[in-house]
VOGU-3710 file (C-alpha; in Angstrom, 3 decimals, decimal comma):
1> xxxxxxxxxx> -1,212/-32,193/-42,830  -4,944/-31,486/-42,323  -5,588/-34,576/-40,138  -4,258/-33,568/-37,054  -7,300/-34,163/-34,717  -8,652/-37,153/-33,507  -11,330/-39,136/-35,417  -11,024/-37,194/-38,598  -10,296/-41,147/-40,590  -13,613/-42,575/-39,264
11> xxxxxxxxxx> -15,720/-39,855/-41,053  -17,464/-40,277/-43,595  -16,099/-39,696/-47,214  -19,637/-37,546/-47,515  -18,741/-35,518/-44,699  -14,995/-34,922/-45,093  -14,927/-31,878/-47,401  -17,404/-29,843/-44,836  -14,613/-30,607/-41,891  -11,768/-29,855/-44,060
21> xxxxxxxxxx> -13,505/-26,585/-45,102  -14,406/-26,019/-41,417  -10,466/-26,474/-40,294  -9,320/-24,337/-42,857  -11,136/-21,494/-41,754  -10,437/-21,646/-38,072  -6,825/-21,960/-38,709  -6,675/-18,586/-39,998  -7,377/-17,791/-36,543  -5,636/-18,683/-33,290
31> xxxxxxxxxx> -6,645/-22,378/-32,479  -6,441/-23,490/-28,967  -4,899/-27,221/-28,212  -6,219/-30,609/-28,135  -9,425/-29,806/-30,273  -11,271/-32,679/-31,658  -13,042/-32,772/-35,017  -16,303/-33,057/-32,800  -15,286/-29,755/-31,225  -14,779/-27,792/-35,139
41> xxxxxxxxxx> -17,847/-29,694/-36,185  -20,164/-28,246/-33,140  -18,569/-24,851/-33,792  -19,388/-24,636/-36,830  -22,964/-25,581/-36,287  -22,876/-28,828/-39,022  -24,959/-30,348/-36,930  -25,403/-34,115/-39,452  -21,437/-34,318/-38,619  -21,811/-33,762/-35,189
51> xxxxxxxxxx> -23,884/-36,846/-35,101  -22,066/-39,177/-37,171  -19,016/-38,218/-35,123  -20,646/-39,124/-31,992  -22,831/-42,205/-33,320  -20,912/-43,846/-35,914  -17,384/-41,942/-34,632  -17,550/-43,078/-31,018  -16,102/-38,940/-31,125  -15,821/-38,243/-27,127
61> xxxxxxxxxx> -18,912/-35,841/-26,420  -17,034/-34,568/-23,128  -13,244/-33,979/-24,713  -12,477/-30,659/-23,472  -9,530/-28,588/-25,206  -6,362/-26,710/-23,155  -8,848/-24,237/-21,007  -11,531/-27,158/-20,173  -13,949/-25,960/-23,124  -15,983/-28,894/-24,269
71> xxxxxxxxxx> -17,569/-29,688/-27,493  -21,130/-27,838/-25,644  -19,195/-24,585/-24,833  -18,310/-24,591/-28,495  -22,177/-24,684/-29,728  -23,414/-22,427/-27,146  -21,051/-19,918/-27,909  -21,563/-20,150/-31,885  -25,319/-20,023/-30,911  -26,207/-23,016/-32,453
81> xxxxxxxxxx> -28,909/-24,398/-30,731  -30,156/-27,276/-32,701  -26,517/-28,528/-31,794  -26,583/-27,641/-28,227  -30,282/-29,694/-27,999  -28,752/-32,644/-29,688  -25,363/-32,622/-27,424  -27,801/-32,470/-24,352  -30,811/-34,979/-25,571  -29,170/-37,746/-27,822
91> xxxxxxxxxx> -25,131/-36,823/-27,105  -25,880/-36,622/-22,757  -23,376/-33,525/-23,030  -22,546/-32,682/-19,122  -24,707/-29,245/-18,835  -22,696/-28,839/-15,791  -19,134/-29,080/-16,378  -16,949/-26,362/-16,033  -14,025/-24,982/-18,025  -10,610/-24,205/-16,123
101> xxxxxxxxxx> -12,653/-20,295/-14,845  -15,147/-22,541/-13,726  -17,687/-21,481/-16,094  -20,700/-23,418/-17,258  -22,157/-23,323/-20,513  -24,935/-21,468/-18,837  -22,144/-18,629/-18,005  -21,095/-19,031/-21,119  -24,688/-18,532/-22,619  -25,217/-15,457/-20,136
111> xxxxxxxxxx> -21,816/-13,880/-21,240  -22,529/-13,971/-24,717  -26,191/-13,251/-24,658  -28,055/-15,880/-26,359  -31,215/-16,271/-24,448  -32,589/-18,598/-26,617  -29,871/-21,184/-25,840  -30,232/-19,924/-21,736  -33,903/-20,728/-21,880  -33,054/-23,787/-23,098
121> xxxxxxxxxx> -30,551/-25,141/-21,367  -32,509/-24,123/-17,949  -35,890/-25,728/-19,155  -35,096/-28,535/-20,705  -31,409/-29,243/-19,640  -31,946/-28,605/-16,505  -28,859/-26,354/-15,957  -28,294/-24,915/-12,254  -29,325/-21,675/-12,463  -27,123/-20,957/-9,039
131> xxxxxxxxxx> -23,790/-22,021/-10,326  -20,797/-19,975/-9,586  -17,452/-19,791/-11,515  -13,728/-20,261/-9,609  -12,290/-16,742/-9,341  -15,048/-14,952/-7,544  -18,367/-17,105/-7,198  -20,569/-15,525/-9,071  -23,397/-16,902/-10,693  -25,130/-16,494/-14,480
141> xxxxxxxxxx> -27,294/-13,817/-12,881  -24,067/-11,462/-11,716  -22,337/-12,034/-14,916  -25,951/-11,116/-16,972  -26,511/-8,137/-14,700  -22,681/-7,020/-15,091  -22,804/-7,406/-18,446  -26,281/-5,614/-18,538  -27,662/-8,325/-20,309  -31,291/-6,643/-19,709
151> xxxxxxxxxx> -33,565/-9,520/-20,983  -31,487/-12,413/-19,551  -31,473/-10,789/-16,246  -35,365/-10,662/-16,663  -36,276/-14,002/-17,870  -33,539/-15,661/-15,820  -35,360/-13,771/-12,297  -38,947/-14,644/-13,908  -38,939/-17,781/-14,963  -35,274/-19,448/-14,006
161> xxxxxxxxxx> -36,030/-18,476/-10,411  -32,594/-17,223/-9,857  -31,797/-16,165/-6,179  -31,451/-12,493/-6,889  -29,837/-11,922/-3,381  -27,339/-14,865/-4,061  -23,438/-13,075/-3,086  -19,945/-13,810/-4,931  -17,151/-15,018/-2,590  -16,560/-10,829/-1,578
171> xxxxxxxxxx> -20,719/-10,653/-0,852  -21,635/-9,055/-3,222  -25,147/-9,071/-5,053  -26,057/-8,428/-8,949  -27,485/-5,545/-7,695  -23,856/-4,068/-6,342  -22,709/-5,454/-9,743  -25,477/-3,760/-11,918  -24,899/-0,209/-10,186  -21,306/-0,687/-10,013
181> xxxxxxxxxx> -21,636/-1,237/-13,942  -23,879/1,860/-14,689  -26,981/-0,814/-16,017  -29,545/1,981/-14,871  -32,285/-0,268/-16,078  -31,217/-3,511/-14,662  -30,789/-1,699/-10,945  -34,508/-0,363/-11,670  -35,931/-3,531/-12,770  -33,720/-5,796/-9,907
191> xxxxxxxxxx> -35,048/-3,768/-7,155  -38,574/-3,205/-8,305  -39,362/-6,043/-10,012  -36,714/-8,690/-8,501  -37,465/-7,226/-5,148  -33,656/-6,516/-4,974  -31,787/-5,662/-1,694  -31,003/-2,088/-2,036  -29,089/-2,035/1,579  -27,219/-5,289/0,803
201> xxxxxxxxxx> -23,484/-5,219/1,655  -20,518/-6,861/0,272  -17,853/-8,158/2,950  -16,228/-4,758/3,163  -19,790/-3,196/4,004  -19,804/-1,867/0,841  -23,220/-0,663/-0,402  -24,838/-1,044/-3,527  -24,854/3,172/-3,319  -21,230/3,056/-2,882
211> xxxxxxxxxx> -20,495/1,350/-6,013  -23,074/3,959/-7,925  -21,215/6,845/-6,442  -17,277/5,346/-6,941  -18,179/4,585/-11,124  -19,868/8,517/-10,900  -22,702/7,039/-11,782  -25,546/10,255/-10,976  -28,396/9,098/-11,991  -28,338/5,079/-10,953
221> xxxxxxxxxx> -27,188/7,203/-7,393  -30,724/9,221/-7,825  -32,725/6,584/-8,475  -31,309/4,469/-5,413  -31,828/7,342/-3,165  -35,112/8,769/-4,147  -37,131/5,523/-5,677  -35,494/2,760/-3,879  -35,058/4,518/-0,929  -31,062/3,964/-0,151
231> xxxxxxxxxx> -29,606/4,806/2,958  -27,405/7,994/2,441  -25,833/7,360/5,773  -25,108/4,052/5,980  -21,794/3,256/6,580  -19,117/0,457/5,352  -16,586/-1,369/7,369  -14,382/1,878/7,682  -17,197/3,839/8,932  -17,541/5,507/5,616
241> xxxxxxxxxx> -20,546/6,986/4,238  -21,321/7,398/0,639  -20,781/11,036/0,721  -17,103/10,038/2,564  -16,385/8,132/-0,811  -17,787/10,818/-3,147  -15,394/13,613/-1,882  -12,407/11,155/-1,608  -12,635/10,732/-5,448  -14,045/14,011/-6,594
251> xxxxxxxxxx> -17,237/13,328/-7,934  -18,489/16,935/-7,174  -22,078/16,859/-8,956  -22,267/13,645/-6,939  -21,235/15,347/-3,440  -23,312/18,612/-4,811  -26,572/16,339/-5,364  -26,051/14,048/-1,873  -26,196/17,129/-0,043  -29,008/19,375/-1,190
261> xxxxxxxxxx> -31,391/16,563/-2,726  -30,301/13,544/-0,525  -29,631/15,456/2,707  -26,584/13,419/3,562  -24,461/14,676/6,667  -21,736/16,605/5,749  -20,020/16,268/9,607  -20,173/12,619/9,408  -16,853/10,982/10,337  -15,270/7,239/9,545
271> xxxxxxxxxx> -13,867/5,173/11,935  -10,631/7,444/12,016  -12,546/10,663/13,060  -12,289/11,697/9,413  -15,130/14,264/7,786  -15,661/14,295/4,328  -14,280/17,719/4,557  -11,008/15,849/5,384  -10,826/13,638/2,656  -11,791/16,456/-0,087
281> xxxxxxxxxx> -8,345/18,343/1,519  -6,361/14,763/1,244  -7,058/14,354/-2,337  -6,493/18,169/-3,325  -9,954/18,360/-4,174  -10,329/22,082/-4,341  -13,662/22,528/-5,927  -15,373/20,180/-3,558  -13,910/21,433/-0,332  -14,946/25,179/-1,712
291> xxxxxxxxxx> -18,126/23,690/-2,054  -18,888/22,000/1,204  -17,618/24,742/3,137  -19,511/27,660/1,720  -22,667/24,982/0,322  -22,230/22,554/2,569  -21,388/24,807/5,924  -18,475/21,923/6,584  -16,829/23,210/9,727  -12,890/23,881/9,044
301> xxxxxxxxxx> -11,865/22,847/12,175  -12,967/19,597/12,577  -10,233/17,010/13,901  -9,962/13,632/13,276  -9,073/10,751/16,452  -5,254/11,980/16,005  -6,516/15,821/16,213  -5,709/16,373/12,671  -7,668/19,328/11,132  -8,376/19,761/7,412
311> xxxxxxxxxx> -5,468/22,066/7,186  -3,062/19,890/8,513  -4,021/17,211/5,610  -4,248/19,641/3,032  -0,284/21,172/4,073  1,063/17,386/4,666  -0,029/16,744/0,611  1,110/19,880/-0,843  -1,870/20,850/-1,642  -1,349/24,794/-1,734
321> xxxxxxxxxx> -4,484/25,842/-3,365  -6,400/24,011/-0,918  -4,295/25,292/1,917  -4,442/28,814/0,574  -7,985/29,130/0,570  -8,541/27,010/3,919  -6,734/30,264/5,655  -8,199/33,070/3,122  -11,488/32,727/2,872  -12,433/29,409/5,300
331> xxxxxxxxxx> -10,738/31,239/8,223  -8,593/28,178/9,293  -6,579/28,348/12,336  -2,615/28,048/10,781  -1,446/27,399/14,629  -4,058/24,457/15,129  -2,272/21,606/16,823  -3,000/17,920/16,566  -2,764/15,147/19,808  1,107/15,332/19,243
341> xxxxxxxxxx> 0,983/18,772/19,508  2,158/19,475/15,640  1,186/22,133/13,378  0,372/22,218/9,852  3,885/24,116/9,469  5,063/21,103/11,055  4,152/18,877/8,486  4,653/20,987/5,574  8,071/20,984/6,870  8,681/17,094/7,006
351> xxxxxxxxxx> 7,059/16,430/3,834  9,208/19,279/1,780  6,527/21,104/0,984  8,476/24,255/0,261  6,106/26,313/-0,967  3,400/25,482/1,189  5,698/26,296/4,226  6,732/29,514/2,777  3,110/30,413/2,025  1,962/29,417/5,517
361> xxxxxxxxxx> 4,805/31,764/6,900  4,862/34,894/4,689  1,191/34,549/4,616  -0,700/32,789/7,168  2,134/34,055/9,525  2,576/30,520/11,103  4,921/30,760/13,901  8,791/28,666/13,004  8,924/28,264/16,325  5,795/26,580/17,877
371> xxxxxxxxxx> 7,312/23,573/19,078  5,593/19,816/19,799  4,930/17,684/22,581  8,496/16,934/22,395  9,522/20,379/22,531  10,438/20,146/18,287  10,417/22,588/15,762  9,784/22,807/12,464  13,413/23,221/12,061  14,120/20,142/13,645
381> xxxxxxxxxx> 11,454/18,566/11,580  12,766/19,824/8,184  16,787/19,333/9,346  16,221/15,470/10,248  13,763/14,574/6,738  17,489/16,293/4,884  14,769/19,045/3,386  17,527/21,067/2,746  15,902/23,876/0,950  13,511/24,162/3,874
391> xxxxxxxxxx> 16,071/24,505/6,432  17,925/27,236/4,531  14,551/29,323/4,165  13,382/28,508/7,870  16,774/30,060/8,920  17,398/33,042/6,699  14,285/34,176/5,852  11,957/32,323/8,708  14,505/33,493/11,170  14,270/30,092/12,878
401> xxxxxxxxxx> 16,514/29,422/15,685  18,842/27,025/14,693  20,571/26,446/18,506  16,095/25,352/19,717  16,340/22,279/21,614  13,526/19,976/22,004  12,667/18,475/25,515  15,511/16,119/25,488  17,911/18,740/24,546  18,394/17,841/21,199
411> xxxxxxxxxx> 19,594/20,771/18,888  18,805/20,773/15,142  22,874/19,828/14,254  22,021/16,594/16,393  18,918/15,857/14,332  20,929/16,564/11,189  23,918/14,335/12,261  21,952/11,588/13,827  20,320/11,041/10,156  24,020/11,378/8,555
421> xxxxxxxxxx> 22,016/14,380/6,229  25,618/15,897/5,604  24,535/18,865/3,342  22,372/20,147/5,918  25,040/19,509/8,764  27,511/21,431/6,768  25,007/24,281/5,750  24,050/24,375/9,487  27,335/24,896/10,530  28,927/27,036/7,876
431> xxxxxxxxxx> 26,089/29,710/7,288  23,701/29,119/10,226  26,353/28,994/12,340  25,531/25,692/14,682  27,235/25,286/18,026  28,767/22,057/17,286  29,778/21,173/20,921  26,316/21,658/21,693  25,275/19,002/23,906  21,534/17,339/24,869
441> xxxxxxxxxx> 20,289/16,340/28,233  22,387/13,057/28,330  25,492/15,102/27,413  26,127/14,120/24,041  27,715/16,368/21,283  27,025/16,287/17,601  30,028/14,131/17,373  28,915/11,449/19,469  25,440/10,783/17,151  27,385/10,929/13,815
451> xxxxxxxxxx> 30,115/8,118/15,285  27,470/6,262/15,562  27,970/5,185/11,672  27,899/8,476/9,861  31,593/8,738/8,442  31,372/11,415/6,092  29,423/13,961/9,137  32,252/12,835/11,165  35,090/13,754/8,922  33,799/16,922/8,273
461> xxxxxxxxxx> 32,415/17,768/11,646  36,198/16,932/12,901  38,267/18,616/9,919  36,006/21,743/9,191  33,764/22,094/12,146  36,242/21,623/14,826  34,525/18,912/16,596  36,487/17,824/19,777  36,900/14,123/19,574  37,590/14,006/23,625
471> xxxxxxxxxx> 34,521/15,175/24,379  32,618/13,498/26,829  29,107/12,829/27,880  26,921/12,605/31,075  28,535/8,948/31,322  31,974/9,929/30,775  32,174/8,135/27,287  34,000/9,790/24,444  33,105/9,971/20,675  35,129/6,747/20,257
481> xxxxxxxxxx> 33,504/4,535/23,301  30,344/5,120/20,783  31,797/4,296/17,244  33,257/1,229/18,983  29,852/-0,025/19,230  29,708/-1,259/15,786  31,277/1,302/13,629  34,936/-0,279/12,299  35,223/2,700/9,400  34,574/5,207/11,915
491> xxxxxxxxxx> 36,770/3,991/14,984  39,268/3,369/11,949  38,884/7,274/11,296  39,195/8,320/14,863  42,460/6,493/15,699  44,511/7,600/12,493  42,883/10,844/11,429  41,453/12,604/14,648  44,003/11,127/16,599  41,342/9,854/19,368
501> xxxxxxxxxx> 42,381/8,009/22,587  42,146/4,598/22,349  42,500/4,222/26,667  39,793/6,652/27,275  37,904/5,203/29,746  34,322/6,315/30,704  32,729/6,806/34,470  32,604/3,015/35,160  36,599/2,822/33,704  35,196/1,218/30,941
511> xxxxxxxxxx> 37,821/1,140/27,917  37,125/1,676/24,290  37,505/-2,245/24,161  34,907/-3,061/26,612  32,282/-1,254/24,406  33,721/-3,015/21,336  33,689/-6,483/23,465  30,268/-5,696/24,748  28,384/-4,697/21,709  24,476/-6,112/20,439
521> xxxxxxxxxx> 27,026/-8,032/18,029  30,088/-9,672/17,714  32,450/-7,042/16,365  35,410/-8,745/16,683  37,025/-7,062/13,654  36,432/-3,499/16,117  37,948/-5,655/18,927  40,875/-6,631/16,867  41,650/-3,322/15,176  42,063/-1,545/18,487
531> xxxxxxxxxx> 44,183/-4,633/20,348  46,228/-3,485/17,164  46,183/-0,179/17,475  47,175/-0,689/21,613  43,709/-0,717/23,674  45,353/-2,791/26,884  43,145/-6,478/27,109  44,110/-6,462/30,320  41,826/-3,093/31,338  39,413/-4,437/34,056
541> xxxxxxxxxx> 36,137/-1,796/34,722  34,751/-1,098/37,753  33,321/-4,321/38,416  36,893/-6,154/37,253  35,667/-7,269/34,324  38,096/-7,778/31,764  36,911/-7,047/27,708  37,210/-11,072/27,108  34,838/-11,053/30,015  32,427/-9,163/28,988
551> xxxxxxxxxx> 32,277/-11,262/25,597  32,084/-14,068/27,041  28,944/-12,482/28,586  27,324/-11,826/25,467  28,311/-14,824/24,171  30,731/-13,218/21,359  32,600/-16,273/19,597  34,847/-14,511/17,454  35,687/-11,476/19,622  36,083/-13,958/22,796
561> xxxxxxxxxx> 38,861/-16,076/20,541  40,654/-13,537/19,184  40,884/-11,822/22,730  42,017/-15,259/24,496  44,904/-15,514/21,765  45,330/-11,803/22,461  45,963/-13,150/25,894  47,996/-15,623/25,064  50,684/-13,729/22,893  51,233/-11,181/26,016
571> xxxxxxxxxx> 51,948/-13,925/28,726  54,290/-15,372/26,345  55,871/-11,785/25,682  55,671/-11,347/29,017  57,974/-14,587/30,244  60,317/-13,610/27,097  61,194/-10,408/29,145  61,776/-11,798/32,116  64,158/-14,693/30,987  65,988/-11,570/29,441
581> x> 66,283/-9,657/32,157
//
């Protein structure tokens, strides 16, 4: 039924037809909620039923549909301006209120570029100029420069006195808007004629440059450098310079023209240390880092805060071309070693870069062996990330050495076991022949970092590498005193399959129980499988502490019951005997 709005029985008879028509037509279309016959009327620009609504109707002039749009946004955006000056004069339509976005009908106006109707409703409805909408403050003048609304941004600068310095809620300007937008003429016209900032900065120190050189926008970049004068250097809050930002997304005519025409620093470095040089190699630009070293006389071995050369980015990504002509033809050093003492090899390795790390080796002739300030390798790099296919190259046809152990004695079998990465355990093993009772500087075997939760490296290290369960470290603890810690499957494992010792007591004649009791957490199901399996409760340390001590300690509920009914059952046992005997 066509009368679904409110008023539509108090029009007139005379009038009725022309809304009908009008309703017709916009519900071809999709129709938002709650609109009023006033709102299809001003829409539709009949402007004689727009005032009978409102003077003979009593039709609300400030009814807004579902997004806040009044019966004003309606006529301003159908352009109809004898409406819109009726709303305003005779109808006292709000100029100012805002629709859900926070939008006046002066954004509005801007957005849809009727400067007639903006003239207007600054002039003579006195519409603030300097309003901003919800989401990100900006006034009429960002949207009209965003937009590149040429003649709006003119007149509204001219003769609406808009504040052409005036910042959305991330500080920035029309001016970062209009460069950021490619609106060559509007950046000319704002900064020559507005008297624009050109060194304005958003909150993330941002320049009105940097926007022109992140949209690849050459010639708005040009004219900001060579007519309005733009600081090539300046920095944002990373310490990042334009030229920084032009490398980082490979806008090569832009880095090209910053360098020979705007004479911006090619050794500059952000806040990290970085050159531009750096961030080319990051982002596998290959052109531009060919460029700024041959053009641009970037030096190759330039490190960042962390030490980091180009190289070493460049092998961390993958980025063989890059890497490849780094050492060819910009003479990079391959053994170049950052703060912690890594190479690029290093990295190549931990990222499973395979082919850069074969490269680097058959090639560059990076030496396997160059080890860290921890004393690591590249093998032990490559063996704890589980790069499997590295490790096997690295060995047979790197000739790493597979027993190297870093400073705290850690072989490349402990890296591999400590990170449960059972392929490369087993490989290691099997066909690079790994010493698996190798132990580190604390005396613990292979064994004793898989127990720590790794049940399928200790099964195999056990069954098929020969592991000795009994083996003890520096502290007289076996494999088991360590998979008691928290590690029911494996302690389950130990006891029934490899037939470990359940009374093995370490230096301090700590049991396998007082671990269990002991542990960060209450495993009381650890506790209760080896009471089960025959660990003595009764086993007192060195200090005479009993596992139910120890606890009660560490405040263990569960474990601490069970072991006190543990208790309990054997003193009744125990007075069974004797009334036996």
């Amino acid at each position: 039924m066509i009368v679904m709005f409110d008023g539509f029985d108090e029009i007139s008879p005379d009038y009725r037809e022309i809304v009908i028509d009008l309703v017709i037509v916009l519900s071809n279309s999709t129709i938002k909620q709650n609109l009023t016959a006033l709102h299809l009327a001003a829409a539709g620009g009949y402007l004689d039923v727009v005032q009978w609504l409102v003077e003979h109707g009593k039709a609300n002039v400030e009814a807004t549909d579902d997004d806040g749009w009044s019966v004003l946004r309606y006529a301003v955006q159908k352009n109809k301006l004898d409406v819109v000056q009726w709303l305003v004069e005779h109808g006292k339509a709000n100029v100012e209120a805002t629709c859900k976005y926070g939008n006046t009908v002066l954004h509005r106006a801007v957005q849809w570029n009727k400067l007639d109707i903006v003239q207007w409703l600054v002039e003579h409805g006195k519409a603030n100029v300097e309003a901003t909408d919800n989401y990100y403050g900006r006034t009429v003048l960002h949207w009209a420069a965003q937009l590149n609304k040429w003649d709006v941004v003119q007149w509204l600068v001219e003769h609406g006195k808009a504040n052409v310095e005036a910042t959305n809620n991330d500080g920035r300007t029309m001016l970062h808007y209009a460069a950021q937008e490619n609106k060559w003429d509007v950046v000319q016209w704002l900064v020559e004629h507005g008297k624009a900032n050109v060194e304005a900065t958003d909150d993330d120190g941002w320049s009105v440059l940097r926007y022109a050189v992140q949209k690849n926008k050459l010639d708005v970049v040009q004219w900001l450098v060579e007519h309005g004068k733009a600081n090539v250097e300046a920095t944002d809050n990373d310490g990042w310079t334009v030229l920084h930002w032009a490398a980082q997304l490979n806008k090569w005519d832009v880095v090209q023209w910053l360098v020979e025409h705007g004479k911006a620093n090619v050794e500059a470095t952000d806040n990290n240390g970085r050159t531009v040089l750096h961030w080319a190699a990051l982002y596998n630009e290959w052109d531009v880092v060919q460029w700024l070293v041959e053009h641009g006389k970037a030096n190759v071995e330039a490190t960042d805060n962390d030490g980091w050369s180009v190289l070493h980015y460049a092998a961390q990504k993958n980025k063989l071309d890059v890497v490849q002509w780094l050492v060819e033809h910009g003479k990079a050093n391959v053994e170049a070693t950052n703060n912690y003492g890594r190479t690029m090899l290093h990295y190549a390795a931990q990222e499973n870069k395979w082919d850069v790390v074969q490269w680097l080796v058959e090639h560059g002739k990076a030496n396997v062996e160059a080890t860290d300030n921890n004393g690591r390798t590249v093998l032990h790099y490559a063996a704890r990330e589980n790069k499997w296919d590295v490790v096997q190259w690295l060995v047979e046809y790197g000739k790493a050495n597979v027993e190297a152990t870093n400073n705290y004695g850690w072989t490349v079998l402990h890296y591999a076991a400590r990170e449960n990465k059972w392929d490369v355990v087993q490989w290691l093993v099997e066909y690079g022949k790994a010493n698996v009772e190798a132990t580190n500087n604390d005396g613990w075997t292979v064994l004793h970092w898989a127990a720590r939760g790794n049940l399928d490296v200790v099964q195999w290290l056990v069954e098929h590498g020969k592991a000795n369960v009994e083996a003890t470290d520096n502290n007289g603890q076996t494999v088991l005193h360590w998979a008691a810690r928290g590690n029911l499957d494996v302690v389950q494992w130990l006891v029934e399959h490899g037939k470990a010792n359940v009374e093995a007591t370490d230096n301090d004649r700590q049991t396998v129980l007082h671990w269990a009791a002991q542990s960060w957490q209450d495993k009381w199901d650890v506790v209760q499988y080896l009471v089960e399996h025959g660990a003595d409760v009764n086993a007192t340390n060195i200090d005479g502490k009993s596992p139910l001590n120890l606890a009660e300690e560490r405040e263990h509920k569960k474990a601490t019951e069970y072991l006190k009914k543990s208790l309990n059952i054997k003193k009744k046992d125990s007075r069974i005997c004797r009334l036996i005997n």
